[in-house]
N, CA and C of each residue as an Amber inpcrd file, in Angstrom:
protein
   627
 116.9990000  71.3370000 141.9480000 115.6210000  70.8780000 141.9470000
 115.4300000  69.5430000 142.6570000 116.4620000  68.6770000 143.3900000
 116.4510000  67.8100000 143.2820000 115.5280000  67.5780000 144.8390000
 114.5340000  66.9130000 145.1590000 113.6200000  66.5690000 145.7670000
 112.6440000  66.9690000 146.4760000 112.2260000  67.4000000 145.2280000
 110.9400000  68.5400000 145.1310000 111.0430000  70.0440000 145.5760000
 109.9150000  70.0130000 146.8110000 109.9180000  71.4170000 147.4940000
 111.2760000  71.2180000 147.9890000 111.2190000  72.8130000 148.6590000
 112.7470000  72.9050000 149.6810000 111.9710000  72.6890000 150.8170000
 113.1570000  71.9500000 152.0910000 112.3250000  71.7300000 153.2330000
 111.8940000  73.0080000 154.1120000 111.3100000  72.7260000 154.4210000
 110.1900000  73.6230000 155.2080000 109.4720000  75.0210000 154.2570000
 108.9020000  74.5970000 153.3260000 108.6500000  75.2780000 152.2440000
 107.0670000  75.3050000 152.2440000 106.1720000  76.2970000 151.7120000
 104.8460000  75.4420000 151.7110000 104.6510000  75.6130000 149.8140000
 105.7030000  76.1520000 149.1710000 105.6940000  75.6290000 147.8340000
 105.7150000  74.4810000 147.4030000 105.0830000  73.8090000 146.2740000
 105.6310000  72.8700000 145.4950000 105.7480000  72.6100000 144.3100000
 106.5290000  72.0670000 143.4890000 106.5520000  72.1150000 142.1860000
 105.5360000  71.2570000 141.4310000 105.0890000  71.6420000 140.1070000
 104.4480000  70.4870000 139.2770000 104.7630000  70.9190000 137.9790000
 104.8820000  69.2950000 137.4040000 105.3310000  69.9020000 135.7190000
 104.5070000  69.4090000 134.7130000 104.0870000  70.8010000 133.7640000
 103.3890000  70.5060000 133.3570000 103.7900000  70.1890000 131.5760000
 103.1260000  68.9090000 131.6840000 103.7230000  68.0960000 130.3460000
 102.9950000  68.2790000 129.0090000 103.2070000  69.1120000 128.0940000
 102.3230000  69.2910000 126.6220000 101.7690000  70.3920000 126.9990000
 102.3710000  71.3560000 127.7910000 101.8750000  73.0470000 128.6880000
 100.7260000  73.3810000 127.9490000 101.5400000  73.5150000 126.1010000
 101.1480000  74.4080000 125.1730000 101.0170000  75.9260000 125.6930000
 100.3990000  77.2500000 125.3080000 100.9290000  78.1190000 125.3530000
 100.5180000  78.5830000 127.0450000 101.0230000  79.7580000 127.1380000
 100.9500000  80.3620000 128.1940000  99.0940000  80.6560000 128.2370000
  98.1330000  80.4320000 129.4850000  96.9010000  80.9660000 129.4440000
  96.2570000  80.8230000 130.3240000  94.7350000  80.9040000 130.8320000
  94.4340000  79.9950000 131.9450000  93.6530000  79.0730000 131.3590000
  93.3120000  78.4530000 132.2790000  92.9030000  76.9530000 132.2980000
  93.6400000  76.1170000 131.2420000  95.0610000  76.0430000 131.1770000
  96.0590000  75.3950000 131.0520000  96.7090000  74.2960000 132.0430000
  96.0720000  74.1510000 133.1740000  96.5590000  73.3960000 134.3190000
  95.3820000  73.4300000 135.5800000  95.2080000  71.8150000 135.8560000
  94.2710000  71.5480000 136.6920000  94.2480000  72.7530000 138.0740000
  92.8710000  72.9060000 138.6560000  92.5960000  73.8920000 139.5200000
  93.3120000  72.9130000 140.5110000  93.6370000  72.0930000 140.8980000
  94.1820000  71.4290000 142.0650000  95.9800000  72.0790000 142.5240000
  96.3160000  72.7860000 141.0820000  97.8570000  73.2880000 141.6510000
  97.5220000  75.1280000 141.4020000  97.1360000  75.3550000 141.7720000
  97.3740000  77.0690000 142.4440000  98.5340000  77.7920000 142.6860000
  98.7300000  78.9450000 141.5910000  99.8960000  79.6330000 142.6190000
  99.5120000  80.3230000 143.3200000 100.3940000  80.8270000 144.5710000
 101.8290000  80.6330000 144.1350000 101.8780000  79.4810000 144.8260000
 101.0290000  78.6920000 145.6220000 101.3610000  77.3270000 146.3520000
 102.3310000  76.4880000 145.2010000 101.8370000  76.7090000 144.0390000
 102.4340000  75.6880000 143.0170000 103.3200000  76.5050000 142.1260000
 104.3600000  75.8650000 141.7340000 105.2640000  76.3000000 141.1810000
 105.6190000  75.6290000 139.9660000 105.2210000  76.1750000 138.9500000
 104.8330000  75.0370000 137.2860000 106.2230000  74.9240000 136.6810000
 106.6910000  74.4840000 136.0080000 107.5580000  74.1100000 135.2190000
 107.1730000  73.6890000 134.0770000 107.1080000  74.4970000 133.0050000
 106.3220000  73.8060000 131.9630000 107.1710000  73.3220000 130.2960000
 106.2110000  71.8140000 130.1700000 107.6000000  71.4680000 129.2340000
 106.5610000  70.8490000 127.5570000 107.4570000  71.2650000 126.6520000
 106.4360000  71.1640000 125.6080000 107.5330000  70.8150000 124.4090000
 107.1380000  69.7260000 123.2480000 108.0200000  69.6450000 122.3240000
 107.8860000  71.0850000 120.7590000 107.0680000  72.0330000 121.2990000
 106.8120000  73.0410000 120.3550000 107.6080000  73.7930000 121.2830000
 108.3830000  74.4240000 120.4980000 109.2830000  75.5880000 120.9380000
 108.5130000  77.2970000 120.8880000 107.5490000  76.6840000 119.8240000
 106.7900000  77.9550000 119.9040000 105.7070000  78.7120000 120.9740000
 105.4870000  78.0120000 121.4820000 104.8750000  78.0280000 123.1780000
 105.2980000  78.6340000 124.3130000 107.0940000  78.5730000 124.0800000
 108.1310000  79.1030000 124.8380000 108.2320000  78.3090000 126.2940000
 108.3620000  76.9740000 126.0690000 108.3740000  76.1450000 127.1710000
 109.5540000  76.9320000 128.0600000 109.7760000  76.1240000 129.4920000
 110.4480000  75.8660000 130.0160000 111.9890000  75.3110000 129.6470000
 110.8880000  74.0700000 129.3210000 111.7610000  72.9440000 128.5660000
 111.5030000  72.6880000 127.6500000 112.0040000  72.7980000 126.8460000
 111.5950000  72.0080000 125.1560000 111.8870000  70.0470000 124.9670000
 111.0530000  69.4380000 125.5490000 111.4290000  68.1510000 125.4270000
 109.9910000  66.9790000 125.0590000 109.9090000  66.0270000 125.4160000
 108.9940000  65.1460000 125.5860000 108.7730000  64.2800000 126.6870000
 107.3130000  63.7250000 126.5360000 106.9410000  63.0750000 128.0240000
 107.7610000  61.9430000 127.9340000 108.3870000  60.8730000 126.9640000
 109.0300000  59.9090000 126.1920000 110.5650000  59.8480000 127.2680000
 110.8440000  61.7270000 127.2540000 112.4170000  61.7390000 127.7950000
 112.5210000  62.8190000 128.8240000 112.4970000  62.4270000 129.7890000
 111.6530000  63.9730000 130.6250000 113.9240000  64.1880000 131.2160000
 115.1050000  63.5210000 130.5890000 116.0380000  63.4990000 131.1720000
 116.5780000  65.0780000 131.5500000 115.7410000  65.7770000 131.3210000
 116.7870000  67.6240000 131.8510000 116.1780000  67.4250000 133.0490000
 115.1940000  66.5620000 133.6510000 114.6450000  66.7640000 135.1590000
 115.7300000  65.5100000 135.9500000 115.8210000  65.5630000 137.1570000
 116.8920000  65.0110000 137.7460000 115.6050000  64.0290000 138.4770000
 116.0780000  62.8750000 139.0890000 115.1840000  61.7300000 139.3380000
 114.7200000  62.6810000 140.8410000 113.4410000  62.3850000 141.2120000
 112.8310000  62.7550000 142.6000000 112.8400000  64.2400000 142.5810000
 112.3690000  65.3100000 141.3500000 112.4120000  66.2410000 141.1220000
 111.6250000  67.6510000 141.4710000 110.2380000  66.7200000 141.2840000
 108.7280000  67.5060000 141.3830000 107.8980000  66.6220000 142.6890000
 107.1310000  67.7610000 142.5380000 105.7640000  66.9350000 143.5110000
 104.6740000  66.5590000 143.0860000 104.3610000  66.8960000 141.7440000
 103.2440000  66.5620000 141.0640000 103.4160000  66.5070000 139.7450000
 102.6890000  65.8780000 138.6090000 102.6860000  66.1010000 137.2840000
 101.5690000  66.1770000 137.0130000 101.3010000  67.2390000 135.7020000
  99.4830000  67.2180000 135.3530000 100.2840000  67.0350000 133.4970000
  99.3890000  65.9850000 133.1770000  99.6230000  65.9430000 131.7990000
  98.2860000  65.6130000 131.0760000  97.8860000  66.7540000 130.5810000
  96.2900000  66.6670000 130.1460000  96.6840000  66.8020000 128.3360000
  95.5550000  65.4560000 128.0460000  95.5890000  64.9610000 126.2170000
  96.8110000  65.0350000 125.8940000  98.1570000  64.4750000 126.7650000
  99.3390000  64.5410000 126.1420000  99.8300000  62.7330000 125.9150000
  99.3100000  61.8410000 126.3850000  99.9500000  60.4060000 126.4000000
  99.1270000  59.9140000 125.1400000  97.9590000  60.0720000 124.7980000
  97.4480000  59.4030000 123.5760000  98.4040000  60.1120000 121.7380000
  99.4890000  60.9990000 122.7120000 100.3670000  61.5730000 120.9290000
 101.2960000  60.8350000 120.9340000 101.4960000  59.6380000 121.6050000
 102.8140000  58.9850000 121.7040000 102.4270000  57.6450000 121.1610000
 103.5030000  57.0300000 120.5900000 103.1580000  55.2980000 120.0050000
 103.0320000  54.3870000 121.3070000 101.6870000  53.7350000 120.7340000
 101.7340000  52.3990000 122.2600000 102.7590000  51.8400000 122.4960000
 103.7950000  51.7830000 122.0440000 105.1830000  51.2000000 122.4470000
 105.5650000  52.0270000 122.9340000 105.2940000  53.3110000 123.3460000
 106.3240000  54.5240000 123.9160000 105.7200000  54.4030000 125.0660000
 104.4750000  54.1420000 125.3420000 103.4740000  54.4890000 126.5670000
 104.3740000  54.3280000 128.2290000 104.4250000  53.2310000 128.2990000
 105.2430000  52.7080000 129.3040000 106.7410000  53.2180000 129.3750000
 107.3360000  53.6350000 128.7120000 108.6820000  54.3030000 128.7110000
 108.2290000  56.0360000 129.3220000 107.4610000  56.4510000 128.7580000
 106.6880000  58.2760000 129.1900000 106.0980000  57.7020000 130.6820000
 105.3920000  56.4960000 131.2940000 104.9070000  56.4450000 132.5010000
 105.7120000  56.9780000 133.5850000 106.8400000  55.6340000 132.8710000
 107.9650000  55.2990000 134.1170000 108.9280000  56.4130000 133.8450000
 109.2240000  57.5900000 132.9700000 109.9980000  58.7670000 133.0440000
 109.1900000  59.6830000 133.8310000 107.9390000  59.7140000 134.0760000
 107.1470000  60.6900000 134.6990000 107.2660000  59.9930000 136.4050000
 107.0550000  58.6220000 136.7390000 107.3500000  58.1720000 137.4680000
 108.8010000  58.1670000 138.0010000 109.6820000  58.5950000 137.6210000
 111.1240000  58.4290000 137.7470000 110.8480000  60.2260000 138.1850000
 110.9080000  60.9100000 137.8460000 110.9390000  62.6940000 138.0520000
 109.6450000  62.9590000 139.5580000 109.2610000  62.1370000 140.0880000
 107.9360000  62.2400000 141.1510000 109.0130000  62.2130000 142.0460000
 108.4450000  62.5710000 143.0700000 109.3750000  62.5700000 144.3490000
 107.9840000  61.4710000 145.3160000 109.4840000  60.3080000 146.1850000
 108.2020000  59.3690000 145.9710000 107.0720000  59.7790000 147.3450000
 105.7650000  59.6340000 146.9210000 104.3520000  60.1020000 147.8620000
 103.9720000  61.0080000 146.3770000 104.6890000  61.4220000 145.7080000
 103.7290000  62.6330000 144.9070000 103.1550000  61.9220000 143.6830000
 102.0510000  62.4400000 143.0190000 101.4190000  62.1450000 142.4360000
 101.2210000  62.9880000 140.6100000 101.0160000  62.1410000 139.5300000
 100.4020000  62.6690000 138.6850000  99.0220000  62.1300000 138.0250000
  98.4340000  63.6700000 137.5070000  97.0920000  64.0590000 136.8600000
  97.5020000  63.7060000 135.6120000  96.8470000  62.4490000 135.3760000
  96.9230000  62.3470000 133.6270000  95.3650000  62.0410000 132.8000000
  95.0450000  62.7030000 131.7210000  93.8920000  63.0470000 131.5500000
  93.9460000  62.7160000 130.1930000  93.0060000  61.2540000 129.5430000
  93.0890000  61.2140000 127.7280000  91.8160000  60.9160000 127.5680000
  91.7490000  61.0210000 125.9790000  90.1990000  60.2810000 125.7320000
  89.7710000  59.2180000 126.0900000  88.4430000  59.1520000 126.7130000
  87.7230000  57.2300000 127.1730000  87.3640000  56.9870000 125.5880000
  88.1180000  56.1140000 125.1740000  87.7830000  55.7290000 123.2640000
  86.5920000  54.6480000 123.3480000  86.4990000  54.1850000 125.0300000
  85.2540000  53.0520000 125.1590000  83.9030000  53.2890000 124.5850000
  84.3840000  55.0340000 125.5030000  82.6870000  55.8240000 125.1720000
  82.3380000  56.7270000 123.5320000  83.7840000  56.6640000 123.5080000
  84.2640000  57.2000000 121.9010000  83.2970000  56.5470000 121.3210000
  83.3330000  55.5480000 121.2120000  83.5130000  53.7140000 120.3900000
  81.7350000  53.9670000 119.7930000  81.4040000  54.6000000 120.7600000
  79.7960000  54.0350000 120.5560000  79.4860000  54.8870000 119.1750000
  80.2400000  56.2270000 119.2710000  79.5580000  57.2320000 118.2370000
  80.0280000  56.8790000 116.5930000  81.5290000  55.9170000 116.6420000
  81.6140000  55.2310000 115.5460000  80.9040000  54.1890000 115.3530000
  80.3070000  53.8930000 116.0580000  79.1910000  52.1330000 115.9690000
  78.0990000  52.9070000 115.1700000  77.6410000  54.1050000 115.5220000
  76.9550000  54.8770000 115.4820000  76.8560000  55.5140000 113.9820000
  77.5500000  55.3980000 113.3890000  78.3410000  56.0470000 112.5840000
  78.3370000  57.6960000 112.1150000  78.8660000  58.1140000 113.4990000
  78.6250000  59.8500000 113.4810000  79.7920000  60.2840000 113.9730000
  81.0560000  59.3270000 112.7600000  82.4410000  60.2380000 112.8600000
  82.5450000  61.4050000 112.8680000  81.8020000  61.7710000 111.9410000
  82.0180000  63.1750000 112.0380000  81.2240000  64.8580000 112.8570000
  80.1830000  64.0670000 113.4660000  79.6220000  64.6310000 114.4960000
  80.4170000  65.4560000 115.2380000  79.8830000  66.8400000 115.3330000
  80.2260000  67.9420000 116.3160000  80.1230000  67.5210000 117.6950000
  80.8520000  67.1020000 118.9030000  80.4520000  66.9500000 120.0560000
  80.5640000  67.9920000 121.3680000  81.5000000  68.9440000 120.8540000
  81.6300000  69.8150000 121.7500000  82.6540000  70.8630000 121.3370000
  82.6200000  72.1790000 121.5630000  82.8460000  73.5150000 121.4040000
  84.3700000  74.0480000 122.3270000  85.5780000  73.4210000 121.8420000
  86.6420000  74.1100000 122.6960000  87.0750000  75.7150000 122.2420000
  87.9160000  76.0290000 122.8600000  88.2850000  77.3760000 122.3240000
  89.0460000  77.2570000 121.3050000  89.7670000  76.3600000 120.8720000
  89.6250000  75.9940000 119.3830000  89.3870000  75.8290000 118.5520000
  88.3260000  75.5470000 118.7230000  86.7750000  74.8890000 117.0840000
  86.3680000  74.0310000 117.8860000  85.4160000  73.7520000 117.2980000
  84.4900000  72.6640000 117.2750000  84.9630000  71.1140000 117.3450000
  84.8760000  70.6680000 117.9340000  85.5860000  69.1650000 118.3630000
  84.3540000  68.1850000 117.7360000  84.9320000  66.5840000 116.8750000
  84.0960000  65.7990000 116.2100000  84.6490000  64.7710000 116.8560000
  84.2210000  63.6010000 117.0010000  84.5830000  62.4840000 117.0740000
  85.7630000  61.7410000 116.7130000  85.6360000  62.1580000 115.1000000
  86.7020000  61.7440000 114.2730000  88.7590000  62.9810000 114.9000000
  88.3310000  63.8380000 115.8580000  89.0020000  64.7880000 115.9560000
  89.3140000  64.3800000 117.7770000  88.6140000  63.4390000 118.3860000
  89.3080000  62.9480000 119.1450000  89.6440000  61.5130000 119.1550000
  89.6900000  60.9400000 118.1400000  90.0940000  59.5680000 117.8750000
  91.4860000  59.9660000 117.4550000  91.7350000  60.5440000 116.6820000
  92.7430000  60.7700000 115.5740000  93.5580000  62.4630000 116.1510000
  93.1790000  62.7340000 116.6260000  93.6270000  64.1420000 116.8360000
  93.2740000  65.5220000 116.0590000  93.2210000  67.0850000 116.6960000
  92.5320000  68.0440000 116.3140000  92.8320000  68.4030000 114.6940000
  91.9810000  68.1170000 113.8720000  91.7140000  67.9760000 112.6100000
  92.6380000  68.9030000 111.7850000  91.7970000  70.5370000 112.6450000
  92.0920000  71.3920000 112.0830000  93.0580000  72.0440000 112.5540000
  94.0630000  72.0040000 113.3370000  95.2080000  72.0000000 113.7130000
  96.7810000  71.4850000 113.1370000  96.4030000  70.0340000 112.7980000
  96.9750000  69.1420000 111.6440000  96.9300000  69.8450000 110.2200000
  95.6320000  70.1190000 110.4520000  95.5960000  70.6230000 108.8610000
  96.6280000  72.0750000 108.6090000  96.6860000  72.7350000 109.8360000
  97.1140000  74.3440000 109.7060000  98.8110000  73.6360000 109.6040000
  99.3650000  72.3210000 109.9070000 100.5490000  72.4580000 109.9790000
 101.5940000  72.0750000 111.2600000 100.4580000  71.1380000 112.3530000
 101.0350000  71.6720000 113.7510000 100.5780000  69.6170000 113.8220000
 101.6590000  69.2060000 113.3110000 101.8440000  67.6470000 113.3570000
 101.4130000  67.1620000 114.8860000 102.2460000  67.9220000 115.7680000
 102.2400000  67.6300000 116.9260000 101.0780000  66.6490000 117.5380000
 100.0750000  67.7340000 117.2610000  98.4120000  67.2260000 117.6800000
  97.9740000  66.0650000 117.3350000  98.8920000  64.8700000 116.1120000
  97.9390000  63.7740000 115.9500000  98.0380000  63.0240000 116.8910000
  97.2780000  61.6050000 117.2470000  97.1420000  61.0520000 117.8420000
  97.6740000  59.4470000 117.6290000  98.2610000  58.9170000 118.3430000
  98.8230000  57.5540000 118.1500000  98.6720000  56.8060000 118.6180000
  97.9920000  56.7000000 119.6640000  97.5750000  55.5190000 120.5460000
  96.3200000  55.7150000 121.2430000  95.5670000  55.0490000 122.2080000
  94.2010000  54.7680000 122.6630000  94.1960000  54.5050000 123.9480000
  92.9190000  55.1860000 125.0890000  92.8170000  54.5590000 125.7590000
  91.5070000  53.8150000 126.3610000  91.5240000  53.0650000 127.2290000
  90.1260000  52.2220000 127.6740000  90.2680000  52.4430000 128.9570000
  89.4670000  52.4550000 130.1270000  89.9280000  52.6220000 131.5720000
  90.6860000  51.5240000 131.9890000  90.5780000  50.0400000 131.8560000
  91.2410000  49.3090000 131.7470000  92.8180000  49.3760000 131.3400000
  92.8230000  49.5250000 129.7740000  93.9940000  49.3510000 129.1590000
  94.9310000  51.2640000 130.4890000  94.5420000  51.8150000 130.2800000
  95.2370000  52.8130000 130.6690000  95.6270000  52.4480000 133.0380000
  94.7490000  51.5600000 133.0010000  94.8790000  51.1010000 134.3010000
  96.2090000  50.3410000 134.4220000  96.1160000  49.4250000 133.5450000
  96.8940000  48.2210000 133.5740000  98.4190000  49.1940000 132.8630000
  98.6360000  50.1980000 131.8010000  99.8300000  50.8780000 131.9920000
 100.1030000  51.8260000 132.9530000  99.4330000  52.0980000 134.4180000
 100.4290000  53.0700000 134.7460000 100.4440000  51.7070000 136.6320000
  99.7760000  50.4600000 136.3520000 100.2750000  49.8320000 137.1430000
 101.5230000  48.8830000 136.9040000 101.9910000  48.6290000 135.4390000
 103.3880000  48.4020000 135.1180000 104.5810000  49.2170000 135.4840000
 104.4020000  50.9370000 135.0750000 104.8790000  51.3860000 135.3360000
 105.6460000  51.6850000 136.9320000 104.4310000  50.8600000 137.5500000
 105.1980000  51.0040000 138.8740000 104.2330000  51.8530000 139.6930000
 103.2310000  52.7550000 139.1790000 102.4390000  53.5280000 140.0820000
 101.3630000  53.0130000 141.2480000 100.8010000  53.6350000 142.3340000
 100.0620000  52.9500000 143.6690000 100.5630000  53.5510000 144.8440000
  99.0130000  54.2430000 145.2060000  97.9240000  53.9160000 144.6020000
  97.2570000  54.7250000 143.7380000  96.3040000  53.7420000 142.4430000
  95.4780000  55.0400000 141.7020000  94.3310000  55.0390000 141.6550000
  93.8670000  56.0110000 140.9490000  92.7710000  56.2830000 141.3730000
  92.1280000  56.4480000 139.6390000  91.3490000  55.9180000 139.1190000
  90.5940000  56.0450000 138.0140000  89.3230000  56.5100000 137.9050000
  88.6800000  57.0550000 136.6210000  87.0470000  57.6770000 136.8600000
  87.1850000  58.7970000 135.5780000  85.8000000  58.8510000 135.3280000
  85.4380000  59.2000000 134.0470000  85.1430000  60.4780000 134.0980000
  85.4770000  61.5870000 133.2070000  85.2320000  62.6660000 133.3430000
  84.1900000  63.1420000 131.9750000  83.3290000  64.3140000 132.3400000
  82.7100000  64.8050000 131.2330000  83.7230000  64.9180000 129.6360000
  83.0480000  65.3710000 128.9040000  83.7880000  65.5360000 127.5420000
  84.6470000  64.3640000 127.1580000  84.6370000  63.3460000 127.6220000
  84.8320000  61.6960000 127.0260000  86.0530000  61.5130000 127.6360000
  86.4110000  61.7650000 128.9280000  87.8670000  61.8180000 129.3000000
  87.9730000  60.3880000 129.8490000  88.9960000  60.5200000 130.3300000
  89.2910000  59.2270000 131.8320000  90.1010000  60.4830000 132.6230000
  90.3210000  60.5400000 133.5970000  91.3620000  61.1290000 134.7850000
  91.7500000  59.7660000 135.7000000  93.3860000  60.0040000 135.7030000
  94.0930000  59.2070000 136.3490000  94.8490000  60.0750000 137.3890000
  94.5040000  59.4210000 138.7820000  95.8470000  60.3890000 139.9380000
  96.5400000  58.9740000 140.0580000  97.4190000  58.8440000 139.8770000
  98.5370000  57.8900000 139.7940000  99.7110000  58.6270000 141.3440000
  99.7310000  57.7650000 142.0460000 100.8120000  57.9260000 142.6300000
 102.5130000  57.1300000 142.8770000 102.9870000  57.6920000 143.2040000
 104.7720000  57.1820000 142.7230000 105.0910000  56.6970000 144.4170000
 104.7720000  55.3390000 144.5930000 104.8780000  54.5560000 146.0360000
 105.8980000  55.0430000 147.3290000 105.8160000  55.3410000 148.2720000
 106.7790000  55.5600000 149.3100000 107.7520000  54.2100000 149.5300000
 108.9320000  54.7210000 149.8450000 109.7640000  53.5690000 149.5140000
 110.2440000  52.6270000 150.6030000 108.9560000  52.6540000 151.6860000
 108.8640000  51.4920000 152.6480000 107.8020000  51.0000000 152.3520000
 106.6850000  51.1210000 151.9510000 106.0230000  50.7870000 151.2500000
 105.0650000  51.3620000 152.5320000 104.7110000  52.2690000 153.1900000
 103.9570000  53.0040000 153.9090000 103.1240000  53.7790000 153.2660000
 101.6970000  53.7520000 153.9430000 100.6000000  54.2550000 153.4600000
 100.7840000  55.6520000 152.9940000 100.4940000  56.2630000 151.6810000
 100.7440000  57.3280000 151.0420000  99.6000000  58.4790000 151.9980000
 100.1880000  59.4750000 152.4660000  99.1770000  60.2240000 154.0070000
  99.1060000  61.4180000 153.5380000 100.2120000  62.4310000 153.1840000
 100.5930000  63.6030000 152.5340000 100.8730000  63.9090000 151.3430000
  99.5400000  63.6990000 150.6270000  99.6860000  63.9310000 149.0610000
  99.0290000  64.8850000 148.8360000  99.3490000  65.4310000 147.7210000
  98.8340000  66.4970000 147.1450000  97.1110000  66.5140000 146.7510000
  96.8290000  65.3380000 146.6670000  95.6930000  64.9490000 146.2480000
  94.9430000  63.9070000 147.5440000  94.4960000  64.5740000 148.8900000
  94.1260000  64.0380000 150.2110000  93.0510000  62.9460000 149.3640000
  92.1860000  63.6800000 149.2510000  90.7810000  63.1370000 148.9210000
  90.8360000  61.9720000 148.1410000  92.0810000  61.9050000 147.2310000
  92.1390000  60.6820000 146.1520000  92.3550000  59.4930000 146.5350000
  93.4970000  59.4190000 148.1160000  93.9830000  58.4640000 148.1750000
  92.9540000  57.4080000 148.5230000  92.7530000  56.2670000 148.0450000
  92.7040000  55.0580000 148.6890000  93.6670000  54.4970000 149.7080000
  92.5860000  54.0980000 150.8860000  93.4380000  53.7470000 152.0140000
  92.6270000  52.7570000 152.6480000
């Protein structure tokens, strides 16, 4: 696996971090197969990952591995002390020019509906249940409740605070912005190692240049 596609390939790999089960719309429309080639890695075994691991220790992937990562509502299940250790392992597995999709709650815009005080407010309808406030602060309620720990939530983000960890980590250039259903989306890219303008990314449109 070791640096990414094979050459002269028009495949590429992306791994996808907290997969959960096999379905669609499990992974951003930006990686398509068969152009894209998923690898999917999840700490529930019941999902039938790839890999059974965490974003924390991504070590079964070899450094400069993939071409992309999409990790959607998977960095807010980790302790703010872990944050920066899961960046720079996701950053360490990029092959450098490639980029990852990381996608958590904006708790800024959260913030208002607890000011508000309508924790427990219905805000929107996944194929799961019914999503509350209190169920994206804390993680899916009724999920926890069935038994499936996994889902709580441990840490927070702000566009800021989540800016300022994946520019420790080492990532540039990124790209930040707010998505419907209270998100943030981050394309974070993993720097070329002359420090030359990032040209051939997976994500044209994102780059800042």
């Amino acid at each position: 696996m070791n640096g990414g596609s094979l050459p002269g390939s028009r495949h590429r790999t992306v791994l996808n971090i907290g997969c959960g089960p096999h379905g669609a719309g499990r992974i951003h429309s930006l990686f398509p197969p068969p152009v894209w080639r998923e690898i999917r890695v999840d700490l529930d075994r019941g999902v039938a990952p790839d890999i059974v691991g965490s974003i924390t220790d991504l070590s079964p992937l070899p450094d400069e591995s993939v071409d992309a990562v999409w990790s959607s509502h998977v960095l807010e299940h980790v302790s703010r002390h872990e944050v920066l250790r899961a960046l720079r392992e996701v950053r360490r597995v990029l092959v450098p020019g490639g980029a990852a999709v990381i996608i958590v709650p904006d708790l800024q815009r959260v913030s208002r509906f607890v000011v508000e005080d309508r924790l427990d407010e219905v805000l929107y309808t996944a194929p799961a249940g019914d999503v509350t406030v209190c169920d994206i602060i804390f993680g899916f309620g009724a999920a926890i409740a069935a038994g499936n720990e996994f889902m709580a939530h441990r840490t927070g983000f702000t566009p800021s605070v989540l800016l300022r960890d994946l520019q420790a980590a080492g990532f540039d250039p990124i790209l930040l912005r707010r998505r419907e259903m209270l998100e943030l989306e981050a394309i974070a890219h993993r720097p070329l190692p002359d420090g030359r303008p990032i040209e051939d990314s997976p994500y044209p449109a994102f780059v800042q240049k």
